[in-house]
TIVO-2410 file (N, C-alpha, C; in nm, 3 decimals):
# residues 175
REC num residu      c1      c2      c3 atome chaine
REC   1      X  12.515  -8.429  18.448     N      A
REC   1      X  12.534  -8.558  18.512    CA      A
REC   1      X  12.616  -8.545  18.640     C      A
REC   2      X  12.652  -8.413  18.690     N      A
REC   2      X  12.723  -8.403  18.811    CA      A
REC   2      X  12.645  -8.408  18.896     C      A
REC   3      X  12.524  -8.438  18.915     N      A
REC   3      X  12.501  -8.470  19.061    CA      A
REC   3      X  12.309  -8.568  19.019     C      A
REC   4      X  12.262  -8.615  19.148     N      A
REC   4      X  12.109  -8.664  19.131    CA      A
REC   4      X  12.159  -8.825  19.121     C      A
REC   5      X  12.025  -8.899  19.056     N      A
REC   5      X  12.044  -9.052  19.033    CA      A
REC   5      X  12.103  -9.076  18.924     C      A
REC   6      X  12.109  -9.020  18.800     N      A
REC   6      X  12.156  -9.008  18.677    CA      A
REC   6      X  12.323  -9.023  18.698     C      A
REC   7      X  12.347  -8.962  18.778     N      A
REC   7      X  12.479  -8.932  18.803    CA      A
REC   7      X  12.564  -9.052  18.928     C      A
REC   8      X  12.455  -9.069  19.001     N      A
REC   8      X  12.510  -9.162  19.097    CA      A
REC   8      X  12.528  -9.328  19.021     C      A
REC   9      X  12.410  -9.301  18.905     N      A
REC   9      X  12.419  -9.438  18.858    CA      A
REC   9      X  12.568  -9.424  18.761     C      A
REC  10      X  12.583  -9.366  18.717     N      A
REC  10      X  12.720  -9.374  18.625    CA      A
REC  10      X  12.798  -9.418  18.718     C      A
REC  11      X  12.889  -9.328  18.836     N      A
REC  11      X  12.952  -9.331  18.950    CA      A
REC  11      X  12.953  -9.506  18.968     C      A
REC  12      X  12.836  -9.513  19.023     N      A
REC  12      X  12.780  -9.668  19.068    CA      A
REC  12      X  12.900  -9.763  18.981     C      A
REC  13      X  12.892  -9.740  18.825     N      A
REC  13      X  12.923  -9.842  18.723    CA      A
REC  13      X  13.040  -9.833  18.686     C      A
REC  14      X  13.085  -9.752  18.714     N      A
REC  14      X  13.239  -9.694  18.671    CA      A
REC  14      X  13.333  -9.669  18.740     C      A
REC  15      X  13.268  -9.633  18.886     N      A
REC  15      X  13.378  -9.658  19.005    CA      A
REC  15      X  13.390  -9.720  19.127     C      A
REC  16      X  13.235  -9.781  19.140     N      A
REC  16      X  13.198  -9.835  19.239    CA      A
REC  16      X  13.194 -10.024  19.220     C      A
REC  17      X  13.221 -10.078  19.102     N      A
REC  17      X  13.197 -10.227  19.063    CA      A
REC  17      X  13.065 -10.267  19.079     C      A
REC  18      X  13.005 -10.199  19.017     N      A
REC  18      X  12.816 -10.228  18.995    CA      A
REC  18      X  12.797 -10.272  18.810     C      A
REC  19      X  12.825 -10.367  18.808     N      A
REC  19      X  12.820 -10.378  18.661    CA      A
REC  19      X  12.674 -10.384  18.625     C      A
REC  20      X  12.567 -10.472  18.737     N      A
REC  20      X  12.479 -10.486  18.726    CA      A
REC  20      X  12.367 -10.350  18.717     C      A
REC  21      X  12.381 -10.293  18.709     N      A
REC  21      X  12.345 -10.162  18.713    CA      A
REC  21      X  12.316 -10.068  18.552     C      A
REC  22      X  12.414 -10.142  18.535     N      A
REC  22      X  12.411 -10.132  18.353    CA      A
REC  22      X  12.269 -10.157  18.279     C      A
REC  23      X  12.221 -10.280  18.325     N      A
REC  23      X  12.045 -10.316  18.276    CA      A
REC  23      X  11.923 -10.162  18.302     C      A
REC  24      X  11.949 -10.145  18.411     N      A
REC  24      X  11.859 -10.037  18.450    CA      A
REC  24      X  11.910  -9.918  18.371     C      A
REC  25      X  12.041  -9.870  18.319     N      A
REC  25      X  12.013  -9.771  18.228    CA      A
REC  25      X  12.055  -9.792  18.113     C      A
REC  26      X  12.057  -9.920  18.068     N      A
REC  26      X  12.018  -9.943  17.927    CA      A
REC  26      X  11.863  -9.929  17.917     C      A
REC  27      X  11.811  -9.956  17.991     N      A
REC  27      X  11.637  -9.996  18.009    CA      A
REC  27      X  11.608  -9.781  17.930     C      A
REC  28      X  11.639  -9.750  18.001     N      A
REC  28      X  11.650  -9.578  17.986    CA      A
REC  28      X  11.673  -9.547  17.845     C      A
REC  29      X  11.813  -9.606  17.806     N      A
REC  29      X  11.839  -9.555  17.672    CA      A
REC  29      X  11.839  -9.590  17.566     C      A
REC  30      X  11.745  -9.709  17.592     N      A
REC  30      X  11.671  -9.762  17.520    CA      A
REC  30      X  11.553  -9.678  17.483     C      A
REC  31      X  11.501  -9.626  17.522     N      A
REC  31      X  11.351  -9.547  17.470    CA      A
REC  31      X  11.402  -9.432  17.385     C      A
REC  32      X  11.564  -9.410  17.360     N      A
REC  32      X  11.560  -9.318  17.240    CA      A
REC  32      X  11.486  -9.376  17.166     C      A
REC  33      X  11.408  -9.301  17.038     N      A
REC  33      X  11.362  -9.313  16.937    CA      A
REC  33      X  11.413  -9.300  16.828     C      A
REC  34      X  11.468  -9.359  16.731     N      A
REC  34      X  11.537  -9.367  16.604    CA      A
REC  34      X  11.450  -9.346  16.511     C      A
REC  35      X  11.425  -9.264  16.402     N      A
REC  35      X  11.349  -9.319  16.277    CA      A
REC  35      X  11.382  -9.496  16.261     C      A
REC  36      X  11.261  -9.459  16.167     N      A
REC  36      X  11.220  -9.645  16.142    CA      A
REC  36      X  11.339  -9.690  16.013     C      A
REC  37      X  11.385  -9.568  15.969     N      A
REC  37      X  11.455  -9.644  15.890    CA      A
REC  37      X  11.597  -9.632  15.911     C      A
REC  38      X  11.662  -9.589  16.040     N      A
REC  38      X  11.746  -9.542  16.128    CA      A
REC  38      X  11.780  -9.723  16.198     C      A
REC  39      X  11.629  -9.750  16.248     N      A
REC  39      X  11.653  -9.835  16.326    CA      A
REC  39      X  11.664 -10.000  16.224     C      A
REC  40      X  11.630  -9.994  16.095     N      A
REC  40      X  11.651 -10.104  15.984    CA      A
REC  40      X  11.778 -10.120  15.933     C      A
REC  41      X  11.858  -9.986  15.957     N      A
REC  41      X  11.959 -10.002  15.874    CA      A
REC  41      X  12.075 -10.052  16.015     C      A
REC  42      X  12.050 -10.059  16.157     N      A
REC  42      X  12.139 -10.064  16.239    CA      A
REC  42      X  12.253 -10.179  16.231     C      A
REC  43      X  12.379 -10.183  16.188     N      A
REC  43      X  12.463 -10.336  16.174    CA      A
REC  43      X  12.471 -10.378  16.343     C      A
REC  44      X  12.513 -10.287  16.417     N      A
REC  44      X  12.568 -10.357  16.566    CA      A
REC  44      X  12.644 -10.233  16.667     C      A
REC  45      X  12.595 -10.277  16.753     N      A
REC  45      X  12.627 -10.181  16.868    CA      A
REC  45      X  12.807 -10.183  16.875     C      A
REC  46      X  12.907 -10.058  16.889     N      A
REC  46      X  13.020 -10.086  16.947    CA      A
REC  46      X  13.057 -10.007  17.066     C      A
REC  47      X  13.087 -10.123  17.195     N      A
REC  47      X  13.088  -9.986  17.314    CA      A
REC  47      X  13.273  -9.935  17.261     C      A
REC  48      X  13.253  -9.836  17.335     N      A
REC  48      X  13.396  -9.731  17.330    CA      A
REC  48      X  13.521  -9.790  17.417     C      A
REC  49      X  13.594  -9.848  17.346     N      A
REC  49      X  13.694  -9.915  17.448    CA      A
REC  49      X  13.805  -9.864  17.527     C      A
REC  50      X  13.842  -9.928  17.626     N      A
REC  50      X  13.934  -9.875  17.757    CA      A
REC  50      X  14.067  -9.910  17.738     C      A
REC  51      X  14.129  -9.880  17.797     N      A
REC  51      X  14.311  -9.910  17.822    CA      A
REC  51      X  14.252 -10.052  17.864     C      A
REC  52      X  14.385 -10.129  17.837     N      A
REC  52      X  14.371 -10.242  17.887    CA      A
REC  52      X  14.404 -10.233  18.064     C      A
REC  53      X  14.476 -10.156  18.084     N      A
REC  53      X  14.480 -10.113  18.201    CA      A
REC  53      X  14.378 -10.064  18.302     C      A
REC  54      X  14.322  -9.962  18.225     N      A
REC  54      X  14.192  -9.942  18.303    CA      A
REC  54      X  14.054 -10.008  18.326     C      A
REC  55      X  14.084 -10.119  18.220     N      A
REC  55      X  13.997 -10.218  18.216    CA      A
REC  55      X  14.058 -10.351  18.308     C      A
REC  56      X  14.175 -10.325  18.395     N      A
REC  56      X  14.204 -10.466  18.450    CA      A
REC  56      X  14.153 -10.401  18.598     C      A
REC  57      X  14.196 -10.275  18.609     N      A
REC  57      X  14.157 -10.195  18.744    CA      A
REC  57      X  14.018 -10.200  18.777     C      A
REC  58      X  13.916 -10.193  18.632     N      A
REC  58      X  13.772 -10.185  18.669    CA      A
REC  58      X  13.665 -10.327  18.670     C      A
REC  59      X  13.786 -10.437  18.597     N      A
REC  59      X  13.744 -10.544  18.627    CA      A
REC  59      X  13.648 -10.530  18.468     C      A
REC  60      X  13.581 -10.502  18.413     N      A
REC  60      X  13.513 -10.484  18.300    CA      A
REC  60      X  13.491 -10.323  18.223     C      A
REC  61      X  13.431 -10.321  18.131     N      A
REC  61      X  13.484 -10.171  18.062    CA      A
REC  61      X  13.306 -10.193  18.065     C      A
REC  62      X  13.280 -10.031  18.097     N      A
REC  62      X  13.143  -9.977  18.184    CA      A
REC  62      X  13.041  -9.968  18.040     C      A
REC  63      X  13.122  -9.936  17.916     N      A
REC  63      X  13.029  -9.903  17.794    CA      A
REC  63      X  12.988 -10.066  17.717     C      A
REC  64      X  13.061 -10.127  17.734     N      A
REC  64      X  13.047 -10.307  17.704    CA      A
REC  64      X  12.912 -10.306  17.793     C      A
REC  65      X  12.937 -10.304  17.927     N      A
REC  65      X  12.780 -10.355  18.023    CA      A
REC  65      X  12.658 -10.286  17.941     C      A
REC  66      X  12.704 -10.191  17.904     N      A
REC  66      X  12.569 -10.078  17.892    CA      A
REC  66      X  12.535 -10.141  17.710     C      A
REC  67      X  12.662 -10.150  17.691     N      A
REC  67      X  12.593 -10.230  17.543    CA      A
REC  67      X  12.552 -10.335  17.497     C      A
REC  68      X  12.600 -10.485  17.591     N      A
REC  68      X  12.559 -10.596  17.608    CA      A
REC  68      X  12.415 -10.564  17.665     C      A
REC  69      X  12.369 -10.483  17.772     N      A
REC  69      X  12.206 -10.504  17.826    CA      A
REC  69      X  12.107 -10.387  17.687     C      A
REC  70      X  12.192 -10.280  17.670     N      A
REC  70      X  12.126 -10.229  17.502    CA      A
REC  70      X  12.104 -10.348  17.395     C      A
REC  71      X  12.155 -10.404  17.379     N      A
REC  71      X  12.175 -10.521  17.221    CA      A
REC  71      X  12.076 -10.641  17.281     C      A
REC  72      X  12.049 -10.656  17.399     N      A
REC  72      X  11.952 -10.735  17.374    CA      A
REC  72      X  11.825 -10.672  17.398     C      A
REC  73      X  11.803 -10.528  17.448     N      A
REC  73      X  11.684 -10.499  17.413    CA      A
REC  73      X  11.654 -10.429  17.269     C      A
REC  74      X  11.726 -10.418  17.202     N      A
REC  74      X  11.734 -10.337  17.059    CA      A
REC  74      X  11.752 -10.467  16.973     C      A
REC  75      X  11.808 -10.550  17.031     N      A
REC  75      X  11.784 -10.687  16.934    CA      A
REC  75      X  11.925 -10.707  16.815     C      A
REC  76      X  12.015 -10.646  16.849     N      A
REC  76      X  12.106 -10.615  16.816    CA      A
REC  76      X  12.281 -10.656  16.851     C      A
REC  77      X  12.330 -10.731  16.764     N      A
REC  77      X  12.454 -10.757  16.802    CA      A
REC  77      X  12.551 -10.663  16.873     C      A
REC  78      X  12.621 -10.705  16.957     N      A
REC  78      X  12.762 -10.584  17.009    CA      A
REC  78      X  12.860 -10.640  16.942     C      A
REC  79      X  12.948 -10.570  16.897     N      A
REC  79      X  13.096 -10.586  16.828    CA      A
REC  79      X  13.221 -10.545  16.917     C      A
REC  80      X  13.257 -10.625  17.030     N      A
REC  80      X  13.346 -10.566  17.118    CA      A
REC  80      X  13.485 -10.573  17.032     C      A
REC  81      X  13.502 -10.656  16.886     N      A
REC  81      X  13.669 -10.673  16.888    CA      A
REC  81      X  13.677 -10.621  16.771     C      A
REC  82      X  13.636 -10.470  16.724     N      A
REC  82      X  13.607 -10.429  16.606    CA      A
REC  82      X  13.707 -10.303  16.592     C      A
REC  83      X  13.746 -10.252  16.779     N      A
REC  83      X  13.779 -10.126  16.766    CA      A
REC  83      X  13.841 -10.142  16.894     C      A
REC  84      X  13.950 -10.098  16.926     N      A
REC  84      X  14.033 -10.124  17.024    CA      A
REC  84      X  14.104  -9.974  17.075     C      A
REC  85      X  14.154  -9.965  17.203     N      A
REC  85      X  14.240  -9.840  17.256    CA      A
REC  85      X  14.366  -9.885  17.217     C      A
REC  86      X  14.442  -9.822  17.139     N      A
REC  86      X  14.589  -9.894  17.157    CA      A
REC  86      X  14.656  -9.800  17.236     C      A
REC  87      X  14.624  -9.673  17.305     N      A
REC  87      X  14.723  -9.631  17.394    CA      A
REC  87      X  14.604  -9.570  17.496     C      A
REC  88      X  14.702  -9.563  17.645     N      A
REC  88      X  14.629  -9.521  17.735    CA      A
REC  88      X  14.641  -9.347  17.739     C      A
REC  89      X  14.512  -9.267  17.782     N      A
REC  89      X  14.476  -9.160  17.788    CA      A
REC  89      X  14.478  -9.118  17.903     C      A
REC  90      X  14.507  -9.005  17.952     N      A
REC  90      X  14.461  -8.962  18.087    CA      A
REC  90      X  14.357  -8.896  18.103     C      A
REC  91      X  14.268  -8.911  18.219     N      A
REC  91      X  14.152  -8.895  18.266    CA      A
REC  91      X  14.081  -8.749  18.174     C      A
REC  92      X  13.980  -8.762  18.103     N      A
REC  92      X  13.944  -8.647  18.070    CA      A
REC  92      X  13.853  -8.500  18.199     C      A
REC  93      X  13.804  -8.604  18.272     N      A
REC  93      X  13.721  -8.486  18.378    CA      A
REC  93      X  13.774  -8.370  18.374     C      A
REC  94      X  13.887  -8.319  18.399     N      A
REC  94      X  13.930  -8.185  18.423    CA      A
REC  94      X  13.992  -8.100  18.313     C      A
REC  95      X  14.018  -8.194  18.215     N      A
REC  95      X  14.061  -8.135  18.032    CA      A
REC  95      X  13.930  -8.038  17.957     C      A
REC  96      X  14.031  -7.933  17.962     N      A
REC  96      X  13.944  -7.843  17.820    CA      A
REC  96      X  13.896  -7.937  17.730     C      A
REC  97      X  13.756  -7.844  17.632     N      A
REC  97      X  13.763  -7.935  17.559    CA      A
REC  97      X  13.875  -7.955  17.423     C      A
REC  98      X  13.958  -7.886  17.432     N      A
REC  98      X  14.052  -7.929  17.278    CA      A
REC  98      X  14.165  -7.983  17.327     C      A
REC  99      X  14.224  -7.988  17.455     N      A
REC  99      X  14.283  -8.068  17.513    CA      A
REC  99      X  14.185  -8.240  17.561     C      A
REC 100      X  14.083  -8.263  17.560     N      A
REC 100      X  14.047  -8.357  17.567    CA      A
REC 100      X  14.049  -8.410  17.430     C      A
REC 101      X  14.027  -8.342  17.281     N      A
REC 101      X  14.023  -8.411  17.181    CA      A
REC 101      X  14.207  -8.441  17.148     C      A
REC 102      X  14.299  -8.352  17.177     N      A
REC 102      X  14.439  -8.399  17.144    CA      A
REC 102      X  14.460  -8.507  17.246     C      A
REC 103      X  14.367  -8.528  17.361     N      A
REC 103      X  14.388  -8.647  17.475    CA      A
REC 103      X  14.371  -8.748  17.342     C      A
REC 104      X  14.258  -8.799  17.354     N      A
REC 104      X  14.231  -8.914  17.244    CA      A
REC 104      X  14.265  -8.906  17.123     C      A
REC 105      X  14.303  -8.824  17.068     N      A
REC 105      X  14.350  -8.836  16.913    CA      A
REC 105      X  14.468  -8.960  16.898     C      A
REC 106      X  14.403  -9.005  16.743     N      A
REC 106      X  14.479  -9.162  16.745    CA      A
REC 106      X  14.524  -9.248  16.865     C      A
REC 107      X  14.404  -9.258  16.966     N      A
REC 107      X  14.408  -9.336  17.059    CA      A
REC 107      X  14.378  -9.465  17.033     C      A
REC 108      X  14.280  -9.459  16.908     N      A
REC 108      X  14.209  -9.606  16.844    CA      A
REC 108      X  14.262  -9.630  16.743     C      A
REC 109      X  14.275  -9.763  16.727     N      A
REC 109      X  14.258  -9.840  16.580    CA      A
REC 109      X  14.187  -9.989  16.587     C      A
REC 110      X  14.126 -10.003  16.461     N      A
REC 110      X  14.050 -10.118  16.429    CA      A
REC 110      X  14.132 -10.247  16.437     C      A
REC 111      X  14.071 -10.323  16.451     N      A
REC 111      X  14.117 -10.451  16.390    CA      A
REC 111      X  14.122 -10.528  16.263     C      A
REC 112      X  14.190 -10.562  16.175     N      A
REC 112      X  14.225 -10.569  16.020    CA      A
REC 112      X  14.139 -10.648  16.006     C      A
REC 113      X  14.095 -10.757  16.095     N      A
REC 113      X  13.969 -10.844  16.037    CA      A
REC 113      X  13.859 -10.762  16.044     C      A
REC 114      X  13.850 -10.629  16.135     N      A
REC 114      X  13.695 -10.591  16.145    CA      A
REC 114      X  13.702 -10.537  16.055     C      A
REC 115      X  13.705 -10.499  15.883     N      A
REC 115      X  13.698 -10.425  15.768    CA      A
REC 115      X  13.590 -10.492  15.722     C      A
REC 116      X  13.572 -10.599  15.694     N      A
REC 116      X  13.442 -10.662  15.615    CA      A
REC 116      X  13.330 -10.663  15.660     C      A
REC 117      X  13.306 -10.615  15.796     N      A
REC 117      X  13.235 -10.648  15.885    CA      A
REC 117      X  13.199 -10.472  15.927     C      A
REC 118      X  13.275 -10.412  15.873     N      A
REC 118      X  13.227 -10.284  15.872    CA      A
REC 118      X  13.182 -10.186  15.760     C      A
REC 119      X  13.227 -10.239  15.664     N      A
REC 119      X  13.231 -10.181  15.490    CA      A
REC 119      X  13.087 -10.173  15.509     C      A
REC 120      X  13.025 -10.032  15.467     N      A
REC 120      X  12.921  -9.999  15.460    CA      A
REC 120      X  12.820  -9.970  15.567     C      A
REC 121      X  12.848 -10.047  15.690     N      A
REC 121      X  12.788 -10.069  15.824    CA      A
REC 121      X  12.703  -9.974  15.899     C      A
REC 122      X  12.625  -9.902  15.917     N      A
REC 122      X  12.581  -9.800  16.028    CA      A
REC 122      X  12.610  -9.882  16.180     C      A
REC 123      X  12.710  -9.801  16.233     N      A
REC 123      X  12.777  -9.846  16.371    CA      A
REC 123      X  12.685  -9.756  16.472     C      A
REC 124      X  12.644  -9.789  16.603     N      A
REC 124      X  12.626  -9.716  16.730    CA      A
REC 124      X  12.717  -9.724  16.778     C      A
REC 125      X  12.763  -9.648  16.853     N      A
REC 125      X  12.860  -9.668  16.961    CA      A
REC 125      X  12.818  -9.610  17.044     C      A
REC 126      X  12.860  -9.677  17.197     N      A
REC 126      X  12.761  -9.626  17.328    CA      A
REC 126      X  12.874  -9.637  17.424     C      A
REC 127      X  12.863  -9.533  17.481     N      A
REC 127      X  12.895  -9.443  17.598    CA      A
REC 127      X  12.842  -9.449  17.729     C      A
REC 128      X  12.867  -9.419  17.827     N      A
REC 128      X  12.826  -9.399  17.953    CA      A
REC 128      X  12.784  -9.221  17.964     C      A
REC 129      X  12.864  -9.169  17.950     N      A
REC 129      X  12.843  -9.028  17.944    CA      A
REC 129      X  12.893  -8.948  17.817     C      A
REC 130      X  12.822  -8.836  17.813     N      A
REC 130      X  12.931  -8.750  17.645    CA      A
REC 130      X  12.949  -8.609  17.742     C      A
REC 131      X  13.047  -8.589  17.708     N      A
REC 131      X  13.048  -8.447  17.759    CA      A
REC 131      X  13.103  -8.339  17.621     C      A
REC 132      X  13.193  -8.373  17.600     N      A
REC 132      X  13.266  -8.257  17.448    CA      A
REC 132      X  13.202  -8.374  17.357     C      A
REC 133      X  13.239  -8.520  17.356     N      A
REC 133      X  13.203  -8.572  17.218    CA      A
REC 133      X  13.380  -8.617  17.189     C      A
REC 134      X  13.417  -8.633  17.231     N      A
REC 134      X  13.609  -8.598  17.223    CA      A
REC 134      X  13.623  -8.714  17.172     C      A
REC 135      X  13.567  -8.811  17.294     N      A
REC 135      X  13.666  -8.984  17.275    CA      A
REC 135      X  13.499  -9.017  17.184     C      A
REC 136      X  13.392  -9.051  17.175     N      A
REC 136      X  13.290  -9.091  17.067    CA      A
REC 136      X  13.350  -9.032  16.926     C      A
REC 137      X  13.357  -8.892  16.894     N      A
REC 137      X  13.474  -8.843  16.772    CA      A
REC 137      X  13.569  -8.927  16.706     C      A
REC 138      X  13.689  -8.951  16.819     N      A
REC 138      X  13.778  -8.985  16.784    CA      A
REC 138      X  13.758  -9.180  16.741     C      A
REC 139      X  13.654  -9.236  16.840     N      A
REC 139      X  13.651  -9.352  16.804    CA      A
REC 139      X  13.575  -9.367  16.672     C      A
REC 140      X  13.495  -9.296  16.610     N      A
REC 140      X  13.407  -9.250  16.502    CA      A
REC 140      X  13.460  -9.267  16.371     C      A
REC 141      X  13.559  -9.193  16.408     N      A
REC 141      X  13.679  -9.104  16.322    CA      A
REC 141      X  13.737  -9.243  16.216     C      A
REC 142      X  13.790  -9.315  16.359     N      A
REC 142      X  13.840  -9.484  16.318    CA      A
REC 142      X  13.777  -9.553  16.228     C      A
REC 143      X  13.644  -9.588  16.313     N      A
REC 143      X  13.555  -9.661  16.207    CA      A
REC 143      X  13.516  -9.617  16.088     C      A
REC 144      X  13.493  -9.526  16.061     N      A
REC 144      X  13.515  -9.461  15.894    CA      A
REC 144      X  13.592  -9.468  15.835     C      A
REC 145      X  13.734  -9.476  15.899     N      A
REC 145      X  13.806  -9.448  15.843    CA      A
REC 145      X  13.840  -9.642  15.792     C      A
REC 146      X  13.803  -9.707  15.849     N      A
REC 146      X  13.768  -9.847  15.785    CA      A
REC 146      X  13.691  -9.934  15.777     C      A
REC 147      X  13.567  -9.788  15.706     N      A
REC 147      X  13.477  -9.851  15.605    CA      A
REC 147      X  13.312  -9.827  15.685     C      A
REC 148      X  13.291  -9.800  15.772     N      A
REC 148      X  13.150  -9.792  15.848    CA      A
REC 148      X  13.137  -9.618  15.757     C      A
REC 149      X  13.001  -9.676  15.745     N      A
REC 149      X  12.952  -9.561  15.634    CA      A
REC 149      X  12.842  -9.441  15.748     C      A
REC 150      X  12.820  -9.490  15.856     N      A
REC 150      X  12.755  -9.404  15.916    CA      A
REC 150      X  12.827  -9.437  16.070     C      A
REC 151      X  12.818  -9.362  16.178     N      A
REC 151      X  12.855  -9.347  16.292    CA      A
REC 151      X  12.716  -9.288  16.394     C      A
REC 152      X  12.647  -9.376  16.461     N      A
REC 152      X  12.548  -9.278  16.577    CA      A
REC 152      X  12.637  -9.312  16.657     C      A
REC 153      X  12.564  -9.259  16.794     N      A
REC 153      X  12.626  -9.248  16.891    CA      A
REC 153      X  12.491  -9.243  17.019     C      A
REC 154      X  12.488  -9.317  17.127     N      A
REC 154      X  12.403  -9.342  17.270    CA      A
REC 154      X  12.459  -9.341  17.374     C      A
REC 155      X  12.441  -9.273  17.425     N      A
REC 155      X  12.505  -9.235  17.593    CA      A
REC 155      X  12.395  -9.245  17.698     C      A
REC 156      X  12.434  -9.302  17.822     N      A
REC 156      X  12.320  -9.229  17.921    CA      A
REC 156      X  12.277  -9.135  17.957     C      A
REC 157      X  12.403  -9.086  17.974     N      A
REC 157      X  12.431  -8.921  18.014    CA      A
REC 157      X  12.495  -8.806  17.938     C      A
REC 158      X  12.463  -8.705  17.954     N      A
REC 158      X  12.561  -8.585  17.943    CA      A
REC 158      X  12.597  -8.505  18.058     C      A
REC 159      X  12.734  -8.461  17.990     N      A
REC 159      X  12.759  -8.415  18.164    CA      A
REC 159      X  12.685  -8.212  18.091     C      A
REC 160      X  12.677  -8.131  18.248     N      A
REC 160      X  12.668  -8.021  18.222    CA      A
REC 160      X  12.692  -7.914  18.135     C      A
REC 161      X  12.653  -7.826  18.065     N      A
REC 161      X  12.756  -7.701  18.028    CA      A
REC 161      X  12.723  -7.629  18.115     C      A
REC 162      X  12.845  -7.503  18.101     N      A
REC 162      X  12.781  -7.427  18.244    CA      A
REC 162      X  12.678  -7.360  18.278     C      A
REC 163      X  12.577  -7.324  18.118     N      A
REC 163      X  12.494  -7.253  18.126    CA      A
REC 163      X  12.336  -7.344  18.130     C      A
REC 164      X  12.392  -7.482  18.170     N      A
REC 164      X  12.254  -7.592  18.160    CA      A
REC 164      X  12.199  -7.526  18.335     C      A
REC 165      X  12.032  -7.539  18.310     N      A
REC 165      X  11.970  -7.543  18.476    CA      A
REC 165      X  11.923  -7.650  18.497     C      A
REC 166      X  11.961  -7.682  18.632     N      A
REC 166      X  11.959  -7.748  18.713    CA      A
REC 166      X  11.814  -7.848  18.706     C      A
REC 167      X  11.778  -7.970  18.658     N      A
REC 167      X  11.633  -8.019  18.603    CA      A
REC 167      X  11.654  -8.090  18.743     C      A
REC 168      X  11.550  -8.103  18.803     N      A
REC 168      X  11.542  -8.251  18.901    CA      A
REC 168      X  11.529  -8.369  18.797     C      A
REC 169      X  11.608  -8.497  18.872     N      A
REC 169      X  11.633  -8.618  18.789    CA      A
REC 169      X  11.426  -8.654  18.814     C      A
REC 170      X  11.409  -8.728  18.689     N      A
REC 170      X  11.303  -8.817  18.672    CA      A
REC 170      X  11.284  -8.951  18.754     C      A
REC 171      X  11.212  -8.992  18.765     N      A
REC 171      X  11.174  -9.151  18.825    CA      A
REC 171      X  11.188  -9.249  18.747     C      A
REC 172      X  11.296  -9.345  18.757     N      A
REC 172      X  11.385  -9.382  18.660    CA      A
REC 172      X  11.272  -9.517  18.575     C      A
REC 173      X  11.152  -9.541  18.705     N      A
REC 173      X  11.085  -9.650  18.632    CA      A
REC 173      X  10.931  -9.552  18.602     C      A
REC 174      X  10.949  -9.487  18.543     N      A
REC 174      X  10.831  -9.402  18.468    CA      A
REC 174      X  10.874  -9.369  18.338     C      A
REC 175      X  10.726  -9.406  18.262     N      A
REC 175      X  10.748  -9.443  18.090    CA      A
REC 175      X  10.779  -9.271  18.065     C      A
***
C-alpha cells in the first residue's frame, strides 16, 4: 500500500479530509467473498477506534467511513460504541512489529453495556490498512474477551512485506 491508487486513496482518507472517498473503497471491499454461512452468521460491523484526540485532529475516524459505506452495502449494522481506545498510541508506521503490538496492548476496552450485544456475536472489524495485524489483534483480543465468539477482520489494504513484488494497482471500477 506504499505507493499507486490503493495507497493514495488511504492517504486521501486519513490525511487529506476526504471522508467521501470511503464509498469508493468500501465498493472494493465489499467483493470479498465470505462463505454463505460466514456471511448468515454476521452480527455487525465494528470499525477500529481512534484516540479521541486523533479523532478531533481528523475530524472523523477513517475506519467508521469505511464501515458506515461497508454496512450498507453488506446490509449490515455498524456498532461504533461497542469498543473504544481508552489510551492514545503512537504512530505505528515506523514500529517493529512487536513493538507495534506492545504499542496497542490494552489500548481498548469495551463498553459494559456492549456485553449483551456481543455474547456470542461474530464481529467484523474493519480497517483501512493491516500491516502486522497489531491494533485488529489487540482490538479482537477485547471483544472476546467480552463475549464475541468469533472475530473477522476487512481492510482495504495491506501495507508491503519486503519480499512482496511490486503488482500494478487495478482499475478501481472493474468487476
Amino acid at each position: 500500500m506504499d505507493q499507486g491508487t490503493g495507497a493514495a486513496m488511504v492517504h486521501a482518507l486519513k490525511y487529506e479530509g476526504w471522508p467521501r472517498i470511503a464509498l469508493p473503497m468500501a465498493r472494493r471491499m465489499a467483493r470479498l467473498h465470505f462463505p454463505p454461512d460466514v456471511v448468515a452468521e454476521r452480527a455487525a460491523l465494528v470499525p477500529v477506534p481512534l484516540s479521541s484526540s486523533r479523532r478531533r485532529e481528523r475530524g472523523y475516524n477513517q475506519a467508521e467511513k469505511l464501515a458506515e459505506a461497508l454496512g450498507g452495502l453488506w446490509n449490515l449494522p455498524v456498532w461504533t460504541n461497542v469498543v473504544e481506545r481508552v489510551r492514545r498510541t503512537t504512530s505505528q508506521v515506523r514500529l517493529t512489529p512487536s513493538d507495534r503490538a506492545a504499542n496497542v496492548a490494552q489500548a481498548f476496552a469495551t463498553a459494559s453495556s456492549a456485553s449483551g450485544r456481543l455474547a456470542g456475536a461474530h464481529i467484523v472489524l474493519v480497517d483501512d490498512v493491516v500491516t502486522t495485524a497489531a491494533t485488529l489483534n489487540a482490538t479482537a483480543q477485547t471483544l472476546i474477551g467480552r463475549g464475541a465468539r468469533i472475530v473477522s477482520y476487512v481492510t482495504f489494504g495491506r501495507a508491503p512485506e519486503a519480499g512482496d513484488r511490486s503488482v500494478p494497482d487495478l482499475d478501481l471500477d472493474q468487476d
